[in-house]
N, C-alpha and C positions, 0 to 999 in steps of 0.2 A: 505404487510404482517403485520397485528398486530400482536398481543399476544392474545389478544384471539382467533383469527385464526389459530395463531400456537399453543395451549391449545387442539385446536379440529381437526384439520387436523394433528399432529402429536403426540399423543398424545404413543403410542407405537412403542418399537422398530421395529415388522415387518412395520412401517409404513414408519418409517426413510428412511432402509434400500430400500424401495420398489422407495423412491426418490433416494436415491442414486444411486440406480444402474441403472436407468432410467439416469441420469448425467451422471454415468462414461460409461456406455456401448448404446450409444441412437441407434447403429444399431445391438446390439443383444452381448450377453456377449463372452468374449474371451478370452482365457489365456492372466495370465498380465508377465509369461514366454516366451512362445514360440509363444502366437501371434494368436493360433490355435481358428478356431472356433468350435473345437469337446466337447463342455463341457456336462457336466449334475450336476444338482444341486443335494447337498446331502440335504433334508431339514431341517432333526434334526438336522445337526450340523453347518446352515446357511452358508452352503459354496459350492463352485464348486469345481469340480475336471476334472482336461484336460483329453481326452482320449489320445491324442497323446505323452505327455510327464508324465503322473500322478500326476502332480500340484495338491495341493489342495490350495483354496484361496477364501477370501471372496469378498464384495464386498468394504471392508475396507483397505486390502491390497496395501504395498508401497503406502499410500497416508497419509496427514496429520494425519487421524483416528489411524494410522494404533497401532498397542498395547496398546489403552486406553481400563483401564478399566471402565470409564464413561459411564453410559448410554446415549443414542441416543441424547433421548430426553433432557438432558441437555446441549450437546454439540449443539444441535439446538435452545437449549434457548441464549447460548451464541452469536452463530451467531446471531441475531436477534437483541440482545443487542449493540453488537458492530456498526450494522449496521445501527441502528437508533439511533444512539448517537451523534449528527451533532459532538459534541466538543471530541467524544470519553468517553469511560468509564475506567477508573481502575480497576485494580485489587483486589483492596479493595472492592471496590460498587460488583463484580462480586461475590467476595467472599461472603458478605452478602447478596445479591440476590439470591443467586443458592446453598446456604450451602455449600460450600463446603471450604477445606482448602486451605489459601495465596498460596501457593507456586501452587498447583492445582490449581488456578485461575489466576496467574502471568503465566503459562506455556502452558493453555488452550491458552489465549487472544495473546500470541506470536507464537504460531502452526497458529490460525488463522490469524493474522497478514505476517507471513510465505504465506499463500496461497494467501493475497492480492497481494503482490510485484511479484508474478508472471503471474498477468495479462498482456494483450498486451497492448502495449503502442503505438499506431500510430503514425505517424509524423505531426507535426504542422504546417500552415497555414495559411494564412490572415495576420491579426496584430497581433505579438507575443510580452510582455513585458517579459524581463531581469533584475531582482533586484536581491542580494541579501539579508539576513539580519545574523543577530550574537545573539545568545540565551545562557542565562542562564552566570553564574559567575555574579550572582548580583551586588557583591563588584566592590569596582573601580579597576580595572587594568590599568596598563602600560604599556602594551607589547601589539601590535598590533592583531587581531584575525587572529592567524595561525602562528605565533611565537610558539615556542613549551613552552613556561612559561604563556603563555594565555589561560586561562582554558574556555572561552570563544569557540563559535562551531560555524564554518557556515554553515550556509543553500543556497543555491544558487535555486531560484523559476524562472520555467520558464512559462510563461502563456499564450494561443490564449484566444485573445478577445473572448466569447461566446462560448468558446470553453475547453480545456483541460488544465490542470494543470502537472507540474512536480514538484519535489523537489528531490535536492540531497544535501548530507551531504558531504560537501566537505573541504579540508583541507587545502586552501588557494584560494584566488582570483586572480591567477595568469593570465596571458592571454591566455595559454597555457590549461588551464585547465578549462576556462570560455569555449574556443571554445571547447573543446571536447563534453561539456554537451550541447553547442546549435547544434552541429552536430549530436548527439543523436536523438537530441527532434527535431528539424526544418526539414522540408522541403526547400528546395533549391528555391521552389518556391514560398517562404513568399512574401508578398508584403512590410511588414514595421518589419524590430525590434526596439522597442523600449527600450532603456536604460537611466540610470543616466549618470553622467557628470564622473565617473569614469576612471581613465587611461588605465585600462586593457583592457575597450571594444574597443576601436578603433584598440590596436592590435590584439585583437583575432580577429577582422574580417576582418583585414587587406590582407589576404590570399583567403579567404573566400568569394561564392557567395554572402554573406550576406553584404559586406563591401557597397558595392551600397544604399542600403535600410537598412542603418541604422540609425536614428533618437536617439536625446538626447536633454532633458529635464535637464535642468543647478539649481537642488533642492539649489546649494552653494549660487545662486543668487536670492533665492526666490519665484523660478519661478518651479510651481506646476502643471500647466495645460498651454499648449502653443495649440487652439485650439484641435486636436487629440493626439496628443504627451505627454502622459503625461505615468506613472505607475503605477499609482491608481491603477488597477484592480490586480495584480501580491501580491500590497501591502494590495489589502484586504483580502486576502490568508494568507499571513505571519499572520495577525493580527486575523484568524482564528487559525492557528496554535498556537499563542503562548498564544491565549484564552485556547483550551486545554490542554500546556504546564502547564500555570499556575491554571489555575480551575480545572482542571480537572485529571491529570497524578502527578501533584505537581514539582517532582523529575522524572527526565530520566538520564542514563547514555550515556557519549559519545559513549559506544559501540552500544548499541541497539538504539540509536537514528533513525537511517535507518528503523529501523521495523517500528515504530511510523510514520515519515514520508510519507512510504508507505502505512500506514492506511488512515491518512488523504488525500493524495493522491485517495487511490483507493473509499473512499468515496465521496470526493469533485467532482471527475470524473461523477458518479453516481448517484447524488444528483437527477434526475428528473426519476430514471429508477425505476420501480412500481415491476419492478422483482427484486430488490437487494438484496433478501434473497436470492434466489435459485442461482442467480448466481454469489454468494459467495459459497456457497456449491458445486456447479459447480467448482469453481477452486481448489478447498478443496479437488476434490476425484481426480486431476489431476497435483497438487504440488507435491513434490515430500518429502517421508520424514523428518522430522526435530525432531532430539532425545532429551531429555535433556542434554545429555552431550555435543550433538554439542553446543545446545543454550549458554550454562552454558560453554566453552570450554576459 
């Protein structure tokens, strides 16, 4: 999907609406109440109403959309923007691209953001690399990243060779807390994890199907590439991410940090899919609300 494509294929509201509810309802519309399939559309006032329980509801309802007063078609520009933005876009650039005011353009790009983190995430496969890395608190610090005086954040990346990417925002590198995120993400049936020289991987997988088919790459001794074994690939993730940390976002906070991650996540995922507009809009009318006051909470 370009932009001029989406200029001319959406360029009005009934147009919007007529994809979305193709997304949300693809075997015929239903109450998003009771479930029912007795509806009938009101058309003046773009919405359904249940015969069974007297629902009235659009096709906007309990979904990201739901109480914007934004038009369609900007909220489809947005999509499109965030989606082709390998490094991500700002709220700034949004702002000046689409008119509209900061705080409406910081609130737009985190509703969307909101709908990516609830994609399905599969389980992993093959060769998986394990790194983590530590972002942001420029200055020097002393206190170790995950000491509560180390303003410093980590990211823990988990990655299949040619395959799928995770990140989670995690509050230490504990062993205990390494293994829960590769039991998450891994299948049992991996053939290799790869990690650094780090102390905690040996015990998180110590318990673990994974402890057999663990492989480590010793970075303390120089040693970067050992034929297959190495974490390159996990690490050119990180050094995507912290490109749109730094070009791109500037500033993050530790709270919303997870939104962001789950952007670059669900776009690095996606990077070869020719449909990623629509199904982004796709998860959009099937997330489940997000207010300002939650975000802002």
């Amino acid at each position: 999907m370009t932009l001029t494509d989406l200029t001319q294929t959406f360029s009005t509201d009934e147009q919007c609406r007529t994809l979305l509810k193709k997304l949300r309802f693809p075997f015929g519309v239903e109450c998003v109440r009771c479930k029912s399939k007795r509806v009938f559309e009101i058309e003046t006032q773009k919405k359904f109403e249940c015969v069974e329980c007297g629902y009235q509801f659009s096709v906007l309802t309990q979904t990201i959309f739901h109480d914007t007063h934004l038009p369609l078609e900007t909220w489809f520009m947005a999509v499109l923007l965030l989606c082709e933005a390998r490094k991500g876009m700002s709220a700034n650039q949004v702002k000046r691209t689409l008119g509209v005011s900061y705080k409406t353009a910081w609130y737009l790009c985190h509703r969307i953001r909101a709908a990516m983190k609830e994609a399905e995430r599969p389980m992993m496969d093959g060769t998986v690399e394990v790194d983590e890395t530590y972002i942001g608190a420029s200055e020097k610090t002393y206190r170790k990243p995950g000491h509560g005086d180390c303003k410093k954040q980590i990211v823990v990346g988990i990655r299949q060779r040619g395959g799928d990417l995770r990140f989670f925002h995690a509050q230490d590198v504990k062993a205990g807390t390494l293994e829960k995120y590769v039991r998450e993400s891994v299948s049992e049936d991996v053939e290799v994890i790869v990690t650094d020289e780090l102390n905690a991987y040996p015990t998180a997988f110590r318990n673990t199907p994974f402890a057999k088919r663990h492989k480590t790459i010793k970075h303390k001794s120089k040693v970067y590439v050992d034929g297959d074994i190495h974490t390159n690939t996990v690490e050119s993730a990180f050094s995507l991410l912290k490109r749109g940390i730094v070009g791109t976002w500037h500033k993050i906070s530790a709270k919303h940090l997870a939104a962001y991650l789950a952007e670059m996540e669900f776009r690095f995922n996606r990077r070869k899919n020719p449909d990623l507009f629509v199904d982004t809009l796709r998860h959009m009318v099937t997330a489940p609300v997000l207010t300002f006051e939650k975000l802002t909470a």
